[in-house]
C-alpha positions as CSV (number, residue, x, y, z in Angstrom):
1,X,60.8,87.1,39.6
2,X,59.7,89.0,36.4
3,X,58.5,87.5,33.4
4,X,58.4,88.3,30.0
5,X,57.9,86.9,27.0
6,X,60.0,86.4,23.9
7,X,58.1,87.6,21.2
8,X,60.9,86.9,18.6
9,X,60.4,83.1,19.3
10,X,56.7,83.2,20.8
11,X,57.8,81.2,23.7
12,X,57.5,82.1,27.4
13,X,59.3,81.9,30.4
14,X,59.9,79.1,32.4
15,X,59.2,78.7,36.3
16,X,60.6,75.6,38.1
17,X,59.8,75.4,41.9
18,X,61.0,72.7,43.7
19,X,59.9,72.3,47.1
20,X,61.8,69.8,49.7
21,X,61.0,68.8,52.9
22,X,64.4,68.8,55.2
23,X,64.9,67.4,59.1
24,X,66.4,70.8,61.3
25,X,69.3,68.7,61.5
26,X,70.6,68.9,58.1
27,X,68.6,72.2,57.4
28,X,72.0,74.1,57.3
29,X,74.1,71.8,55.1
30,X,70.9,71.1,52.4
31,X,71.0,74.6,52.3
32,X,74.8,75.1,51.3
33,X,74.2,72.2,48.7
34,X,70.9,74.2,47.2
35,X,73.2,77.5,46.7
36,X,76.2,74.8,45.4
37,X,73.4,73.5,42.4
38,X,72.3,77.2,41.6
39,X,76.1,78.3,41.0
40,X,75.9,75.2,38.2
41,X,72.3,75.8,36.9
42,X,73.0,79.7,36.5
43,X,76.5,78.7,34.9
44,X,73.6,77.2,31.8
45,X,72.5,79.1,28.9
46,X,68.7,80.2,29.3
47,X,69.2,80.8,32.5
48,X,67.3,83.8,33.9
49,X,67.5,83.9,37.7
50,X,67.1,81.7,41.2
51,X,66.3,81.6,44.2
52,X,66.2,79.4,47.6
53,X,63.5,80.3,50.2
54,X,62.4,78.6,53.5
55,X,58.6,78.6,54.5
56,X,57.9,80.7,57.6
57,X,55.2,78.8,58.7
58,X,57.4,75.3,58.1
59,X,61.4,75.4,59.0
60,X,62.1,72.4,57.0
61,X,60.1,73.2,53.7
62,X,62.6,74.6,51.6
63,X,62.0,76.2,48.1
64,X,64.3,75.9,45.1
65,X,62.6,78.7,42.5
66,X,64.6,79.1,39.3
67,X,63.1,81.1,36.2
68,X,64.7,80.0,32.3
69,X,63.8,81.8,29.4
70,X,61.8,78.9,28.0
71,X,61.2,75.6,28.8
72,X,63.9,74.4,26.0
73,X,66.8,76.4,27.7
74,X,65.6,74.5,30.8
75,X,65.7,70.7,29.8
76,X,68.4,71.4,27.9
77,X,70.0,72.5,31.0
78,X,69.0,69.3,32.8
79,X,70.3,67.5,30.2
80,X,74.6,68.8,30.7
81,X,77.1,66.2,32.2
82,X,77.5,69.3,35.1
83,X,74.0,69.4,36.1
84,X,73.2,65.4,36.0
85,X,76.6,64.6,38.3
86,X,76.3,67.8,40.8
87,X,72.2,69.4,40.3
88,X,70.1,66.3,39.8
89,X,70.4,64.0,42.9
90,X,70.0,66.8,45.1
91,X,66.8,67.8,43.0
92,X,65.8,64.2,43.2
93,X,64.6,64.8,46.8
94,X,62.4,67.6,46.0
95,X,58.6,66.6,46.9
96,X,56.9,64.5,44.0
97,X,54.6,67.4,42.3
98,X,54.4,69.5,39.5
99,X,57.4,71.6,39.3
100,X,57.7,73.4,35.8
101,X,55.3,76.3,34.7
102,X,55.0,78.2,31.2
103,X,54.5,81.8,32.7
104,X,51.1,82.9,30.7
105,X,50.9,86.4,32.3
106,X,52.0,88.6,34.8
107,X,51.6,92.1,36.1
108,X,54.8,94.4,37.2
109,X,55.3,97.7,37.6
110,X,55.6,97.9,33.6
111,X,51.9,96.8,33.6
112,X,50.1,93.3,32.4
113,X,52.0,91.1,29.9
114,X,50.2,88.0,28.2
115,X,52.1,85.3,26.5
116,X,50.9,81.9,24.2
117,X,51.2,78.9,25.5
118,X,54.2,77.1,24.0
119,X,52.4,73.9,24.7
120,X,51.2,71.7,21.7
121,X,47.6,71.7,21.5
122,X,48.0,67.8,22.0
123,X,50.4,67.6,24.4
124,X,48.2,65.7,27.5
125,X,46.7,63.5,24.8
126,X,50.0,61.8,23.3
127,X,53.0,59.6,24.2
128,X,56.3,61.6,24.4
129,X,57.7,62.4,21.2
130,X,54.6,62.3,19.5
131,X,53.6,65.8,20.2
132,X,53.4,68.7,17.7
133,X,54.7,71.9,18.1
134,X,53.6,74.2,19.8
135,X,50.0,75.5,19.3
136,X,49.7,73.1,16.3
């Protein structure tokens, strides 16, 4: 995946990895439902790219990676009538962990790109909807 960073809002990309543990016996048809979901969350505005990958080391870890151009475009995504009825109770299995990550640099073959944080400075010290915005 390639990140990059929007300098004409100062936000950065988004990184959402899912990670679900599946029996062998259903491997096959979790995966057809995981390709299903990224048809819908790619059909969503802000949406950069996806992916669905199996550890090599575990058959029945499977990864859901999608990338969004901010974290905005991404729970605004969460929050279409499409996304809750077809996307979100398949995500609801994924293991309980931290999923979503503000991409704060990355080196390509372009070379190294750094972006702000588009966290509020207080963001783990209030209640939701409290916050400010972002590195106020």
């Amino acid at each position: 995946m390639r990140a990059c960073f929007h300098p004409q809002k100062g936000l950065s990309d988004m990184l959402v990895m899912l990670r679900f543990g599946v029996d062998q016996n259903e491997l096959d048809a979790f995966l057809v439902q995981l390709r299903a979901a990224l048809v819908v969350l790619a059909n969503r505005p802000g949406y950069v790219e996806g992916s669905i990958g199996r550890a090599t080391d575990q058959p029945g870890l499977v990864l859901l990676a999608t990338r969004w151009q901010d974290v905005g475009s991404y729970r605004r995504a969460l929050g279409n009538y499409d996304v809750k009825v077809e996307v979100v109770p398949l995500l609801s299995r994924a293991i309980n962990e931290a999923s979503a990550y503000e991409v704060v640099h990355t080196r390509d073959e372009h070379g190294v790109h750094e972006a702000p944080s588009s966290l509020a400075t207080d963001a783990g010290s209030v209640r939701l909807g409290e916050a400010a915005g972002p590195g106020s």
